[in-house]
C-alpha positions as CSV (number, residue, x, y, z in Angstrom):
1,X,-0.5,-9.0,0.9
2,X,2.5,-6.7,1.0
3,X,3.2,-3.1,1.7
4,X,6.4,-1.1,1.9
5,X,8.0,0.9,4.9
6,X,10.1,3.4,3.5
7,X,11.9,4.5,7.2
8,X,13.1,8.3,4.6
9,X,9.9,10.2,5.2
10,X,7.8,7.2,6.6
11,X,6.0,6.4,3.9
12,X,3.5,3.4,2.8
13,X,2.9,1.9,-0.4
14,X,0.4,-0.5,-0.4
15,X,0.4,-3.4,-3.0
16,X,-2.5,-5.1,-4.6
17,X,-3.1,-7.8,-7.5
18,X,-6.3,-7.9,-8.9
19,X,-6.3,-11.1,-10.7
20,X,-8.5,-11.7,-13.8
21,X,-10.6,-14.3,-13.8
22,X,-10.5,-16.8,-16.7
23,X,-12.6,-20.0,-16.9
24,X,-10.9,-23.4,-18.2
25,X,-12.8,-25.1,-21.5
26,X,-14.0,-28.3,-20.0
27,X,-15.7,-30.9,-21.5
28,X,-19.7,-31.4,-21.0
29,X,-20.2,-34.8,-22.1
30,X,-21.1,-35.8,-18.5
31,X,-22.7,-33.4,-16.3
32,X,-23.7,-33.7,-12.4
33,X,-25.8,-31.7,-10.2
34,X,-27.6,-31.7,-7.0
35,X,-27.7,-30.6,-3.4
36,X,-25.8,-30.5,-0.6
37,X,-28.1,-30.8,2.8
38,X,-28.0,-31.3,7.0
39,X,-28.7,-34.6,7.7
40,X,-31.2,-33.3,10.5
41,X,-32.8,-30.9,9.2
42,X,-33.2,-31.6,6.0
43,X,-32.0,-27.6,5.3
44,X,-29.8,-26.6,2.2
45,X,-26.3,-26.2,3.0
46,X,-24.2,-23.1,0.9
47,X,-20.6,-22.6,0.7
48,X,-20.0,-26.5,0.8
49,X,-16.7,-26.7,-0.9
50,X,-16.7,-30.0,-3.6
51,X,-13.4,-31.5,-4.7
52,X,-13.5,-33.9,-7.2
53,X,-11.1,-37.0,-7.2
54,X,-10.0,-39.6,-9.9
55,X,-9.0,-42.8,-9.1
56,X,-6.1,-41.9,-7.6
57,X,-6.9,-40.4,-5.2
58,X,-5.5,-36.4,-6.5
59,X,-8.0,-33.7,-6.5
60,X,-8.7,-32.8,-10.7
61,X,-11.3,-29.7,-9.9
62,X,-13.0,-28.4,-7.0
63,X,-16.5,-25.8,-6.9
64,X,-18.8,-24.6,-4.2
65,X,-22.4,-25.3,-3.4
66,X,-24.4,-21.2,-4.0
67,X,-27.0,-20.0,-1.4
68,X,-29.7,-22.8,-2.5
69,X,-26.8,-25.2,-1.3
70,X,-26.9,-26.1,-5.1
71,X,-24.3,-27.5,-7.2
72,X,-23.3,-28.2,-11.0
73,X,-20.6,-30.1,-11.6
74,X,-19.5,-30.7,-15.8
75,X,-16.4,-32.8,-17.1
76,X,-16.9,-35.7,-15.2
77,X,-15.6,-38.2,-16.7
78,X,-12.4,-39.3,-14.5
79,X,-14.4,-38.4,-11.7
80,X,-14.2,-41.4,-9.3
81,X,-15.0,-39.7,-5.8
82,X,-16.4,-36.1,-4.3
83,X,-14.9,-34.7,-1.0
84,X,-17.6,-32.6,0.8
85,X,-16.4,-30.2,3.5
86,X,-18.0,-27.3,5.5
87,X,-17.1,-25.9,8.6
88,X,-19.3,-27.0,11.5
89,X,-19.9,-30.6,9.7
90,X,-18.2,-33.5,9.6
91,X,-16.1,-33.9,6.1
92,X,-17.6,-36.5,3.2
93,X,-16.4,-38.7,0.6
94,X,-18.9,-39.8,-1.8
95,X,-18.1,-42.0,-4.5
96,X,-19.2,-41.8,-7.7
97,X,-21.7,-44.6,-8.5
98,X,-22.6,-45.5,-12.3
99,X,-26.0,-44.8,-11.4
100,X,-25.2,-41.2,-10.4
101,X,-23.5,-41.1,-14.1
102,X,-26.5,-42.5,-15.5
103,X,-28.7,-40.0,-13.8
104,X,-26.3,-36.9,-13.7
105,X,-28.0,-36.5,-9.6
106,X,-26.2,-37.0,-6.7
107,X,-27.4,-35.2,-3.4
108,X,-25.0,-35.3,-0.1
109,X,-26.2,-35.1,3.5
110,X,-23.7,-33.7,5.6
111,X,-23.8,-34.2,10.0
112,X,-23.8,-31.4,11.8
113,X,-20.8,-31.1,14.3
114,X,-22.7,-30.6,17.5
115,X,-19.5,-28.9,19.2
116,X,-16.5,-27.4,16.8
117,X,-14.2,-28.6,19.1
118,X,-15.3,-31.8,18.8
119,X,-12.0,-34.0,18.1
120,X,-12.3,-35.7,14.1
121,X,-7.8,-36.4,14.0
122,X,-4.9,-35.5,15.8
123,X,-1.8,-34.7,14.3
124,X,1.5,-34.4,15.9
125,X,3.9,-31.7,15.8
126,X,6.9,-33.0,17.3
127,X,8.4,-29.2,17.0
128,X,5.6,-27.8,19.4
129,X,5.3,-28.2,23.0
130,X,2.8,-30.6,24.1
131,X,-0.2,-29.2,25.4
132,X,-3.8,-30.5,26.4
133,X,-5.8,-28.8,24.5
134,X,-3.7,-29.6,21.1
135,X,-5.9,-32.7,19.7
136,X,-9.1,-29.8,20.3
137,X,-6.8,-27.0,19.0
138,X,-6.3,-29.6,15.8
139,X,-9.7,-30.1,15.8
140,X,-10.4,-26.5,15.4
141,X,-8.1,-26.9,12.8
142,X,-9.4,-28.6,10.4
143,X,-12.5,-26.5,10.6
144,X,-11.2,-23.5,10.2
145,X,-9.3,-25.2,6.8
146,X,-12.8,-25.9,5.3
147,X,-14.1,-22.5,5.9
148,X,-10.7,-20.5,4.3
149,X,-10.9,-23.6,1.5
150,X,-14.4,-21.9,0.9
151,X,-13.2,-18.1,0.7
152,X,-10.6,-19.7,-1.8
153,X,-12.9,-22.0,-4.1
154,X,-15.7,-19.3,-4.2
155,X,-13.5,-16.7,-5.8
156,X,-12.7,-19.3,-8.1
157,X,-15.9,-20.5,-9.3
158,X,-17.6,-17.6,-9.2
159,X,-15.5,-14.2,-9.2
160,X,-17.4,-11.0,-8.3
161,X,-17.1,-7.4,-9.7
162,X,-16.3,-5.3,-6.6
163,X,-15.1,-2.2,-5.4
164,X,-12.7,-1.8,-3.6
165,X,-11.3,1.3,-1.1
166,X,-7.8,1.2,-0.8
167,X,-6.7,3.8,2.1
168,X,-3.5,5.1,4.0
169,X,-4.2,6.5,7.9
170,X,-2.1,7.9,10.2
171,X,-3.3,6.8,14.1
172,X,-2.6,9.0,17.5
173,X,-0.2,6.3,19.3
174,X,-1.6,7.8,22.2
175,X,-5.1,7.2,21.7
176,X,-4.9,5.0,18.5
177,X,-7.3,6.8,16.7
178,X,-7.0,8.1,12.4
179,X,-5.6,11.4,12.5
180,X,-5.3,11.7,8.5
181,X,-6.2,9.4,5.9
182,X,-6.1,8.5,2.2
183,X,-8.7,7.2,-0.1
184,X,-8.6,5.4,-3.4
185,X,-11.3,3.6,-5.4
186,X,-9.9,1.0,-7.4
187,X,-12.5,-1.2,-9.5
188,X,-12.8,-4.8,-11.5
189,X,-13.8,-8.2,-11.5
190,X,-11.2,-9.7,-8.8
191,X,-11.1,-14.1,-7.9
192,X,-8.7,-12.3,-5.1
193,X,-8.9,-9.3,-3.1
194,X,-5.3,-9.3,-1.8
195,X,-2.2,-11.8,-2.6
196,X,0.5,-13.0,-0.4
197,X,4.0,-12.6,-2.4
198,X,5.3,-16.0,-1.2
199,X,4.4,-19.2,-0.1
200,X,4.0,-20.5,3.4
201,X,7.1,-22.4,3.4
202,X,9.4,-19.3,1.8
203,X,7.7,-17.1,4.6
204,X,9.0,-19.5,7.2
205,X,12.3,-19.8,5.8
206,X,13.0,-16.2,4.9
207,X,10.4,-14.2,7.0
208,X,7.5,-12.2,6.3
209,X,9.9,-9.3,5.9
210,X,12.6,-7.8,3.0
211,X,15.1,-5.2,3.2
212,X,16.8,-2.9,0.3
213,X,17.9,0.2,-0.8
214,X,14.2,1.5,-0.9
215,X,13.5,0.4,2.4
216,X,11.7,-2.7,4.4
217,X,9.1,-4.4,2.9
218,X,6.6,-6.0,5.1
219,X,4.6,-9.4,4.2
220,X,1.2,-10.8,5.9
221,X,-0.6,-14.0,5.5
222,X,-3.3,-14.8,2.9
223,X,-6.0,-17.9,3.1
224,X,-3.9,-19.7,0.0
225,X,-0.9,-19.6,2.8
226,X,-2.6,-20.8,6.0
227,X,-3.9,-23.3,3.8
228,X,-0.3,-24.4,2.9
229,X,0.3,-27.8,4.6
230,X,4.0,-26.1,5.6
231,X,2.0,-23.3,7.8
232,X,0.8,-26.7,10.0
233,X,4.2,-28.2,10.0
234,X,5.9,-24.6,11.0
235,X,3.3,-23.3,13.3
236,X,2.0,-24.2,17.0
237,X,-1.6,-24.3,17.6
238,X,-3.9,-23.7,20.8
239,X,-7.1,-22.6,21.9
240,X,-8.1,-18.9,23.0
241,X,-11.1,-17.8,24.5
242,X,-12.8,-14.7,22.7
243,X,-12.7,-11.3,24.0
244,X,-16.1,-10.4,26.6
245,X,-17.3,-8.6,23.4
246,X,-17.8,-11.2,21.4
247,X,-18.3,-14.7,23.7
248,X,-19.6,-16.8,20.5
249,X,-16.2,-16.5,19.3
250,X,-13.7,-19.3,19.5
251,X,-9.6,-18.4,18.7
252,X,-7.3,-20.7,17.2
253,X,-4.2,-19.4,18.1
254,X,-0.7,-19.6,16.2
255,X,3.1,-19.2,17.0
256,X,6.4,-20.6,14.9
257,X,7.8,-23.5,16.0
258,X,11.3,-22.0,15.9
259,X,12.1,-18.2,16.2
260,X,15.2,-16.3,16.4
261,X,16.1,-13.0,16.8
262,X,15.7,-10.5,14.7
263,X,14.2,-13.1,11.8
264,X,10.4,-11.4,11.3
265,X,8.0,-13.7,11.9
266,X,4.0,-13.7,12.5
267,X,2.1,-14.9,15.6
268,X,-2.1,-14.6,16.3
269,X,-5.3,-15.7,15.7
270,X,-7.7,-17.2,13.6
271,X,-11.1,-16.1,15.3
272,X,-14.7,-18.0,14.2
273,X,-18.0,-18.0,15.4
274,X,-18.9,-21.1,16.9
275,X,-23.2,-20.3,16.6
276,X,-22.6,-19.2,12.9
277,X,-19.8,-21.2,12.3
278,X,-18.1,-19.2,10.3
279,X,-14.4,-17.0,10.5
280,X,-15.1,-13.3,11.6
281,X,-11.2,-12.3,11.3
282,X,-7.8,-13.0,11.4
283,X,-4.9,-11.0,13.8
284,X,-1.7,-11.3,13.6
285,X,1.5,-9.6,15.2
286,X,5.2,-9.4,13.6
287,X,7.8,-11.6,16.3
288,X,11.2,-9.9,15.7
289,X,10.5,-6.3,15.0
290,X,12.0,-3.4,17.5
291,X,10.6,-2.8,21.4
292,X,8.8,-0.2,19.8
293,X,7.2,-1.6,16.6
294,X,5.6,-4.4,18.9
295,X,4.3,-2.3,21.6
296,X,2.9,0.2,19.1
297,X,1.3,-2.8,17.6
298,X,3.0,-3.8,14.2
299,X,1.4,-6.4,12.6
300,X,-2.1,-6.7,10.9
301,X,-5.8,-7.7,10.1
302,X,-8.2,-10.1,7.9
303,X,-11.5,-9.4,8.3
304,X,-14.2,-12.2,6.8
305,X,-17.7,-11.4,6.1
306,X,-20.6,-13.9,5.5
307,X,-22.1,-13.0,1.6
308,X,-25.5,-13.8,0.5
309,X,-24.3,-16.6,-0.8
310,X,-23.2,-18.7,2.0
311,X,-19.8,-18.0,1.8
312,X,-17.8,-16.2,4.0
313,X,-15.9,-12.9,1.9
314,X,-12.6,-11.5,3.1
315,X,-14.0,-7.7,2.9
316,X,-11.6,-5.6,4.9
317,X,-7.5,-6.3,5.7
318,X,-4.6,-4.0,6.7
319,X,-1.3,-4.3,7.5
320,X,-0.3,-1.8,10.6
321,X,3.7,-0.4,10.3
322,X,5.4,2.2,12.4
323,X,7.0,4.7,10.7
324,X,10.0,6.6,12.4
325,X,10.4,10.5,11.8
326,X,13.5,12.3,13.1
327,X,12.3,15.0,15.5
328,X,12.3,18.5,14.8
329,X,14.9,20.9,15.5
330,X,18.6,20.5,16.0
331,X,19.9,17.3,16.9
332,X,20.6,16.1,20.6
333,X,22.3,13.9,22.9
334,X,18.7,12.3,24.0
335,X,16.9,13.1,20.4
336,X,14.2,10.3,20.0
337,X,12.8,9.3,16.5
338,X,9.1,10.1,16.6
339,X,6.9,7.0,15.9
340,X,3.2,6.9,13.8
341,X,1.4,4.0,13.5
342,X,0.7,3.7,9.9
343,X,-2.4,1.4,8.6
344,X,-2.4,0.5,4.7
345,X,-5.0,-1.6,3.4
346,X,-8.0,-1.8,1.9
347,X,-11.9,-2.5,2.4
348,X,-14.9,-3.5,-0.4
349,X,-17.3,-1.5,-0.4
350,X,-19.6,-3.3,-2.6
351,X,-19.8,-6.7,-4.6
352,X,-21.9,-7.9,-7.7
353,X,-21.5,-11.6,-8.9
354,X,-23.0,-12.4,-12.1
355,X,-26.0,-14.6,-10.6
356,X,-27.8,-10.8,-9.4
357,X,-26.3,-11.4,-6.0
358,X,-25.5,-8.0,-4.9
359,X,-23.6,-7.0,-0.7
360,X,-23.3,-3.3,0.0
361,X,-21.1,-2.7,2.9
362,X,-22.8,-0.3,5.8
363,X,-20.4,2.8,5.4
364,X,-20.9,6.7,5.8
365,X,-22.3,9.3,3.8
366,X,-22.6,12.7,3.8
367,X,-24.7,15.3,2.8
368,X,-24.1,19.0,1.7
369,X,-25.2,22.1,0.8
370,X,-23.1,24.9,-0.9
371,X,-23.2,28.5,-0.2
372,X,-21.3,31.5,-1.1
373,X,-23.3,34.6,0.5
374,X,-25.6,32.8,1.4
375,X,-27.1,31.5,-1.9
376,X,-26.8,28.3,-3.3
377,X,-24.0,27.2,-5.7
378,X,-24.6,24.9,-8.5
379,X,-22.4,23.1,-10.3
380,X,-19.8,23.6,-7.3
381,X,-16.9,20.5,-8.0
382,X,-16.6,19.1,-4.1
383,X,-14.2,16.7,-3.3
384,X,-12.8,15.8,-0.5
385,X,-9.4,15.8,0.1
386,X,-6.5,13.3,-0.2
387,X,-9.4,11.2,-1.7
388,X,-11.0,10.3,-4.8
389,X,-14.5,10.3,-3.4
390,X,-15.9,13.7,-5.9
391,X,-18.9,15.2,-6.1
392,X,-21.2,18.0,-8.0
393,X,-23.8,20.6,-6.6
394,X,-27.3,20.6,-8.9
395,X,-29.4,23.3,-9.3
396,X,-30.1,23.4,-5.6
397,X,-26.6,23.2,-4.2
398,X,-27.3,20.3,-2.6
399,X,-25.0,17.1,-3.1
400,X,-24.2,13.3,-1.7
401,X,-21.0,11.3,-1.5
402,X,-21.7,8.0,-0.1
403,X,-19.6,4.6,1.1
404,X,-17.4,6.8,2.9
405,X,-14.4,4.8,5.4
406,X,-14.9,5.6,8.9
407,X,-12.7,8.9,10.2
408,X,-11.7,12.2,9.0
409,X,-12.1,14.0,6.3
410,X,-11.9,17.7,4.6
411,X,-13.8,19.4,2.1
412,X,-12.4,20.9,-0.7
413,X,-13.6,23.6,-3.8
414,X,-12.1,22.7,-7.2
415,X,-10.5,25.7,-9.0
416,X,-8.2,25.6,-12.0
417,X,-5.3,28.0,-10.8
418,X,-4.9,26.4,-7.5
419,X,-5.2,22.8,-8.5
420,X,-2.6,23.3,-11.2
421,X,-0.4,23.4,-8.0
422,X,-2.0,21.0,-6.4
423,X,-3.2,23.9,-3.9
424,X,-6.9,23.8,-2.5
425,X,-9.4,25.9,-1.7
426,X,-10.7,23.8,2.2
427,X,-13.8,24.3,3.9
428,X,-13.4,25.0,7.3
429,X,-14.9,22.8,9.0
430,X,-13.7,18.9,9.3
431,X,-16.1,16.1,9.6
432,X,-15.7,12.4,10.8
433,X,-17.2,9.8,9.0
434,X,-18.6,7.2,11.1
435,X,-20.1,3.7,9.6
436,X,-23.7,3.2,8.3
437,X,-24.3,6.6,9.5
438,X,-25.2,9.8,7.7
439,X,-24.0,13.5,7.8
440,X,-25.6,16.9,7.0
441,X,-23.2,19.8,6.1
442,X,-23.6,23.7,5.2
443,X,-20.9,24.2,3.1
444,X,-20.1,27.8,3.0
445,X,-17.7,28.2,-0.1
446,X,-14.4,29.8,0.6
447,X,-13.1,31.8,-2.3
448,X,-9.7,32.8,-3.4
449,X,-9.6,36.8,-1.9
450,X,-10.9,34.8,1.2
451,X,-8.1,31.8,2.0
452,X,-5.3,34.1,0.9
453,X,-6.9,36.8,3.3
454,X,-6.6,33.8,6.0
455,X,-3.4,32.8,5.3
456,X,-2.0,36.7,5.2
457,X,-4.0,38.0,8.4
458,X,-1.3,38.8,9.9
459,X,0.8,40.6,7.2
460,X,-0.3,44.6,6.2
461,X,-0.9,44.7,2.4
462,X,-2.3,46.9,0.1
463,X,-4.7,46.1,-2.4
464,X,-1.8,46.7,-5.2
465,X,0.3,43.9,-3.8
466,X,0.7,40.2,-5.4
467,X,0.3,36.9,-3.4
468,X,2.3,34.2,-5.1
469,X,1.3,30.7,-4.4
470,X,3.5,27.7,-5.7
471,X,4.4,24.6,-4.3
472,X,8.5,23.4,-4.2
473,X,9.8,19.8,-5.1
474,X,13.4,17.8,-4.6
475,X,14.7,16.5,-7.7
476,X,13.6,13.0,-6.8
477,X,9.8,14.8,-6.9
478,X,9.1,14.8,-3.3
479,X,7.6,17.9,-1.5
480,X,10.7,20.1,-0.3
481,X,9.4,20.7,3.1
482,X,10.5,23.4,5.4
483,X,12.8,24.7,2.6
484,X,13.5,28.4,2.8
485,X,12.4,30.8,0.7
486,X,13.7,34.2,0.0
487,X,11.4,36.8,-2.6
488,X,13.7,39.5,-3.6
489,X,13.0,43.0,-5.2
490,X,15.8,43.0,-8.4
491,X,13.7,45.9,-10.5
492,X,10.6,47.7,-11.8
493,X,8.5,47.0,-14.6
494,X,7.7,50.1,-16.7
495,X,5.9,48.4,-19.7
496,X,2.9,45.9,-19.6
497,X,3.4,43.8,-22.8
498,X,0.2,41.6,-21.9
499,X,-2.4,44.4,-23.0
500,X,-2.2,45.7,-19.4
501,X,-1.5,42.4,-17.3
502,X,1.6,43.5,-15.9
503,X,3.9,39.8,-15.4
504,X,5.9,38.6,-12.3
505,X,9.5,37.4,-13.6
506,X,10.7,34.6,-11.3
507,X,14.1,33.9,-12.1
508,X,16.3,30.7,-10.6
509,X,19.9,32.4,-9.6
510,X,21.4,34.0,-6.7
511,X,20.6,37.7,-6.7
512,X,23.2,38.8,-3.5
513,X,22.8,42.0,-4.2
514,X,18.9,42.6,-4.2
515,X,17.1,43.3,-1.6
516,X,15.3,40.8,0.3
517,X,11.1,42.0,0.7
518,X,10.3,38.3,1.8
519,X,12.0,35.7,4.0
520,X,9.6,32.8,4.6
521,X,9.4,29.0,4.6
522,X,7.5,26.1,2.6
523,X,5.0,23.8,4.5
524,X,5.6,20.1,5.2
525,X,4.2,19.7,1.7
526,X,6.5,21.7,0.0
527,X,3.8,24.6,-0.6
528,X,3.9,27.8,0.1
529,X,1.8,31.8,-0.1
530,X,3.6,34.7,-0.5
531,X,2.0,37.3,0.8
532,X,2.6,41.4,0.1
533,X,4.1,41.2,-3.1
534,X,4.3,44.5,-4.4
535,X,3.2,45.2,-8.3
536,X,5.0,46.3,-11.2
537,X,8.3,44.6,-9.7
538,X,11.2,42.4,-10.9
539,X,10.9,39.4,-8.6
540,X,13.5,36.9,-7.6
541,X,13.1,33.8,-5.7
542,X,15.6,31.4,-3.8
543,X,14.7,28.3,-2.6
544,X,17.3,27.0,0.2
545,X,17.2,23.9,1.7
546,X,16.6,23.4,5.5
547,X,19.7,21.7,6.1
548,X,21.7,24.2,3.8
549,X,24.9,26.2,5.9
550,X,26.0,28.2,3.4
551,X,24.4,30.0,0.1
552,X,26.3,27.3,-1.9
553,X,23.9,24.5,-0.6
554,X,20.7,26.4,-2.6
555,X,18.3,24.1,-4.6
556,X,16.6,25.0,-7.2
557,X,14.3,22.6,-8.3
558,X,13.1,23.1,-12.0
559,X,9.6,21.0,-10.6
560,X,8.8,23.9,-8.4
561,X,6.1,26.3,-10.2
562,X,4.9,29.9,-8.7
563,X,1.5,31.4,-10.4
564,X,0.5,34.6,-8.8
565,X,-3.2,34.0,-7.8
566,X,-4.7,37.5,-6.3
567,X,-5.2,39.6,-8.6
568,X,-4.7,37.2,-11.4
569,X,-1.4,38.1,-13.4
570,X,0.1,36.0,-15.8
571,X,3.2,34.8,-15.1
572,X,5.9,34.6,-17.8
573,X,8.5,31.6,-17.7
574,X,11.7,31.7,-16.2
């Protein structure tokens, strides 16, 4: 699992590898099923992970028992002996009898562990401090192994079809709660939902961070790398008690062995349910990172979900950055850069494997109707924005987007002109979306005449004048925010050579001796309304950049497009 930091402008790129399941050609010319049970209860046991040894002892194959605690095992051949783990049971090695062969049945009773932290091996770590509770903390250990051994195997013998939300959110470091978010679906058959760039041992020996020209790119452990026999040898483990919330919960705790400086590093905790035995998440924290970083939090989260099938799913995860803006305004002796807890990750909403198992997580959804004068629209696009979740209005005006992530959100009305500048037409009214929960709207549809009459409430204007809308870029295609703009008058129009549609001619030059009729500035995205435009004018527009001290430093971005949008003119290129 990776995502980037750029500290220019704070932003978070969010990486994920969807990975393409494709099954081996084995032989069938020996085949082996059966069942997996408890010894005392005589109950099927799912999600018991199978390796299969030959006679050497090195494991050839591995599959998972499905929610009848069934297996089906083909290829056997070289098969001399079956491990058998599950967390909460005691581990098995069966060998492979010629009458099993013969039969192509073998069933396996498994013991229940009556406590998790019951010891089964110790292990030394002569890097770690010696503690008391380390031969239950190894204990622990080995449990937790079987259980992340079972996310791993399950996405490998049977691979789902899922989809997944991948989102961006800004948090209040005050009260740590999503002031803005992004949302985007992707979709496919996926064996694993995130990937760790590296290896255990590289992320010891290198940290779980990167630095270049594009900025620091941060790193956070997967199952494959706790599984890693290197995480055990460069890692301390003890016991922590679970939080009041949540007193079933057992924490296996983790630190590095060695840790210096400014090298970034992880520490937390591996958290499992000791009545369900199973792992509910994982927490960790970046060692190494500024004063500020770690008490805003940096670090991240696994979240594991029991499926239908017995096994647990890792269904949610996010790495949580900080991202540094300079303030706003002139410099100082005792400036401070302004910190924003940043969260990229992602979350499935839904999984289908190929047996008919189906899991639908519980998320929002919300409800609408559309007016405009108070009548129903139909066929109104809805979306909402900085999202892909889209919608249309039937014949009632009524409409549903569903499997919304929890926290803010903003409607939005599609219309051509504006969205070919990537401007929108925004309902009022915000919502928060909360989790298996749903959400009834009126939707009164704003129209053009009525946002630009919002946005120009305060400037006089005749019903003759033009409002230009457009949105300004840098070169490199990011939004030129706070950039100044300057709308000068250079000339009439006596003609209309458009059957009547009289065009606004925006030229890109320096026009010092025009006179100036506008003198505004572009949003922190770049966009920007003109308002009281006059008709039948020769326009000019200048784009200067914030940090410009002279009219030499002007940009003039060839990105940046200008569409008048009340009344509807059409424009005529520069």
């Amino acid at each position: 699992m990776t995502c980037d930091l750029l500290r220019r402008g704070g932003a978070l790129v969010l990486l994920f590898a969807f990975l393409i399941a494709s099954r081996a050609q084995v032989s069938h010319a020996q085949e082996l099923r059966g069942t997996v049970r408890d010894s005392a209860s005589g109950g099927a046991i799912p999600g018991a992970v199978l390796l299969l040894r030959n006679a050497s002892g090195a494991t050839i194959a591995r599959n998972i028992t499905n929610e009848r605690g069934q297996y089906r095992l083909a290829g056997i051949d070289v098969v001399q002996s079956i491990q058998v783990l599950r967390i909460g049971f005691r581990p098995r090695v069966v060998t492979l009898t010629d009458a099993a062969r013969a039969s192509g049945l073998l069933d396996v009773v498994m013991v229940r562990i009556p406590q998790l932290l019951d010891v089964v091996e110790v292990n030394d770590q002569p890097a770690c401090p010696r503690r008391p509770d380390r031969p239950k903390a190894f204990a622990l250990w080995q449990q937790a192994r079987a259980a992340l051994l079972a996310t791993v195997v399950a996405r490998e013998a049977n691979p789902a079809v899922a989809r997944i939300l991948e989102f961006q959110q800004t948090m209040d470091p005050r009260r740590d709660t999503i002031v803005s978010q992004t949302v985007h679906l992707a979709s496919g058959r996926t064996t694993r939902p995130f990937v760790s760039a590296k290896s255990a041992r590289q992320f010891i020996e290198a940290g779980f961070e990167t630095t270049d020209s594009s900025g620091r790119t941060f790193y956070g452990p997967d199952a494959d790398v706790m599984l890693d026999e290197a995480f055990a040898e460069g890692y301390c483990f003890q016991l922590e008690n679970g939080p009041t919330d949540h007193p079933n919960e057992i924490g296996l705790g983790f630190k590095p062995a060695h840790h210096e400086g400014d090298h970034i590093d992880v520490e937390g905790t591996l958290w499992i349910d000791s009545v369900a035995r199973s792992l509910t998440r994982l927490d960790f924290r970046y060692l190494g990172v500024s004063n500020r970083e770690r008490d805003l939090g940096a670090g991240g989260l696994v979240s594991f979900r029991m499926m239908p099938s017995g096994v647990p799913l890792i269904d949610r995860w996010y790495l949580r950055l900080i991202s540094f803006h300079d303030p706003i305004g002139p410099p100082t002796r005792n400036s401070v850069s302004l910190a924003e807890p940043q969260l990229a990750g992602a979350e499935i909403a839904d999984v289908r494997w190929d047996s008919g198992l189906e899991w639908h997580d519980a998320l929002g959804t919300l409800r609408g109707t559309v007016y405009a004068s108070d009548h129903p629209v139909s066929h109104a696009a809805i979306r909402l924005s900085g999202t892909d979740y889209r919608a249309t209005t039937d014949s009632l005006g009524t409409f549903e987007i569903s499997d919304l992530l929890p926290g803010p959100y903003q409607i939005s009305i599609d219309d051509p002109v504006l969205d070919s500048l990537g401007l929108e037409l925004t309902y009022e009214q915000r919502f928060r979306a909360a989790r298996d929960s749903v959400l009834a709207l009126r939707v009164t549809m704003p129209t053009i005449r009525e946002m630009v009459a919002k946005r120009c409430a305060n400037v006089r204007r005749s019903d003759d004048d033009n409002l230009i809308a457009g949105r300004a870029s840098n070169p490199d295609g990011t939004p030129a925010a706070n950039a100044r703009l300057l709308l000068r008058l250079v000339g009439s129009i006596h003609d209309a050579p458009f059957g009547g549609v009289k065009p606004v001619d925006v030229r890109w030059a320096l026009g010092a001796d025009a006179e100036t009729i506008i003198d505004a500035k572009t949003g922190a995205d770049g966009r920007f309304l003109l308002c009281h435009v006059p008709q039948d004018s020769k326009l000019l527009l200048i784009i200067q950049s914030p940090t410009a001290a002279d009219a030499e430093e002007i940009e003039t971005p060839e990105s940046t497009r200008l569409v008048p949008v009340w009344p509807r003119l059409q424009p005529i290129a520069p």
